[in-house]
N, C-alpha and C positions, 0 to 999 in steps of 0.2 A: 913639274915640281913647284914651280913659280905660285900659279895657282893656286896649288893646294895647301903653300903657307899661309898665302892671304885665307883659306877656309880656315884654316885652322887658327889663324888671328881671329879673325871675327866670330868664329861660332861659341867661346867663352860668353861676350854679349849677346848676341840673341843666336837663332837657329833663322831669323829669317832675315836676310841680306842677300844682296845680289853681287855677281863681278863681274866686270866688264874688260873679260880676257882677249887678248888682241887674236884674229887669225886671217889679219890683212887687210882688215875692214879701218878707213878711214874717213872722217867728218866731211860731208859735203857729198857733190854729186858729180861722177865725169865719164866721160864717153866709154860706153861699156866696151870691156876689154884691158881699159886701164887698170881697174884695182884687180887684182887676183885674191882674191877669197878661199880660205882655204879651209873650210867647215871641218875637215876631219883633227884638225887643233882640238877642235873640241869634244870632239868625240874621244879624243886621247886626254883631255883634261879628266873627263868624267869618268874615263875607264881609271886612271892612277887614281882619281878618287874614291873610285868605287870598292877597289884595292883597298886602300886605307882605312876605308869607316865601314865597308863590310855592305853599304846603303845601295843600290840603284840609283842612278842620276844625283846623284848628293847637291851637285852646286847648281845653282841659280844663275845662270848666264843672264847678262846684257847684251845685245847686236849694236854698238858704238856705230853712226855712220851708215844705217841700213839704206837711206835715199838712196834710190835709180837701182837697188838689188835686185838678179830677176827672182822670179817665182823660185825657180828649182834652189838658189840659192837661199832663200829665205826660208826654204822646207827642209832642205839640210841642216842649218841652225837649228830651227825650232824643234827638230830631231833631236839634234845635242844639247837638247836643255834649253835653249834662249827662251827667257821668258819676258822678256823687255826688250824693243828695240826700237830707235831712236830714230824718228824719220821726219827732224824739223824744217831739212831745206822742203824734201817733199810736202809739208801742209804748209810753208810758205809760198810754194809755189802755186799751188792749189787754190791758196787765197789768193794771191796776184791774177790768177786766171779768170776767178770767175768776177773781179774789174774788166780782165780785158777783154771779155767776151762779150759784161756789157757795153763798153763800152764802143766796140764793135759796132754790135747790136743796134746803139741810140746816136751814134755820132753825129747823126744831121740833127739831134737835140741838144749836143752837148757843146754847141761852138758859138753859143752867148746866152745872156737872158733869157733873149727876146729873138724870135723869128729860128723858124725849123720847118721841113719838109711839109708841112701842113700850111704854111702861111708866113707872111713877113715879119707879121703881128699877136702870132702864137707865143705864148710863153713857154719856157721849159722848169721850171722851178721844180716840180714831179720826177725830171731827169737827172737833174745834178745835184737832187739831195743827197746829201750822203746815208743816209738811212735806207735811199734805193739800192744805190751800189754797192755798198757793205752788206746788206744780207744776200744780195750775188755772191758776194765775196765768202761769206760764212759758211752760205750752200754750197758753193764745189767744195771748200775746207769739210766741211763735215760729211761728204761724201766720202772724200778722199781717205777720212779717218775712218768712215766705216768698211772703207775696203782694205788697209792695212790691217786694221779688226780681225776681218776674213781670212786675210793670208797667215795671219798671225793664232788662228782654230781660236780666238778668244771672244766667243759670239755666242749668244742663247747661254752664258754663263750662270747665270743670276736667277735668283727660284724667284719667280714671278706669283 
């Protein structure tokens, strides 16, 4: 019922607004098992609303806190309507990784100026630009966003 006043606040101003109804989902990321998710919230949000306005699916879910969600979980939302869901620690991680993969990667380049696994008198300046490792960085991030894309059936959208 919660819910469905907040639709009925908002749908005077427009028909197109999202909410970002709770069903256990919490901001950040923690060892699975911890948060219990409980999708069918929302399947009961959209049935009372379906009741109501007479519509199919009527509201517009948000997934508040979807990092580390597994699959089956994030298919159940997107069942219930979730049409937005929010996965910033995941694409910060993602950017962190693809640093520390380079960095991995070039570490006998990355520990002075001058001198790396090729020689005493080698330069590295090519290694520790930042222009190198940020689009490392960019590249797992935009991976990672187009596989949430994927999970999220919001792909091939757009008339080309």
């Amino acid at each position: 019922e919660d819910v469905f006043e907040v639709h009925e606040a908002l749908s005077p101003i427009s028909e197109k607004f999202t909410i970002a109804a709770a069903f256990g989902n919490v901001h950040g990321v923690y060892k699975p098992g911890n948060v219990k998710l409980r999708p069918e919230l929302l399947v009961d949000y959209q049935k009372f609303a379906a009741e109501k306005t007479g519509k199919a699916m009527p509201l517009f879910l948000v997934f508040h806190g979807g990092s580390g969600s597994a699959m089956h979980e994030i298919e159940a939302a997107v069942e219930a309507g979730v049409v937005k869901m929010n996965v910033d620690t995941d694409t910060q991680w993602a950017y962190w990784e693809g640093v520390l993969k380079f960095y991995k990667a070039k570490e006998g380049y990355l520990q002075g100026q001058i001198g790396n696994p090729e020689g005493e008198d080698k330069p590295n300046k090519s290694y520790y630009n930042p222009r190198k490792w940020l689009r490392e960085a960019e590249g797992t991030m935009v991976a990672r966003v187009a596989e949430q894309c994927k999970m999220l059936r919001n792909t091939d959208k757009c008339a080309r």
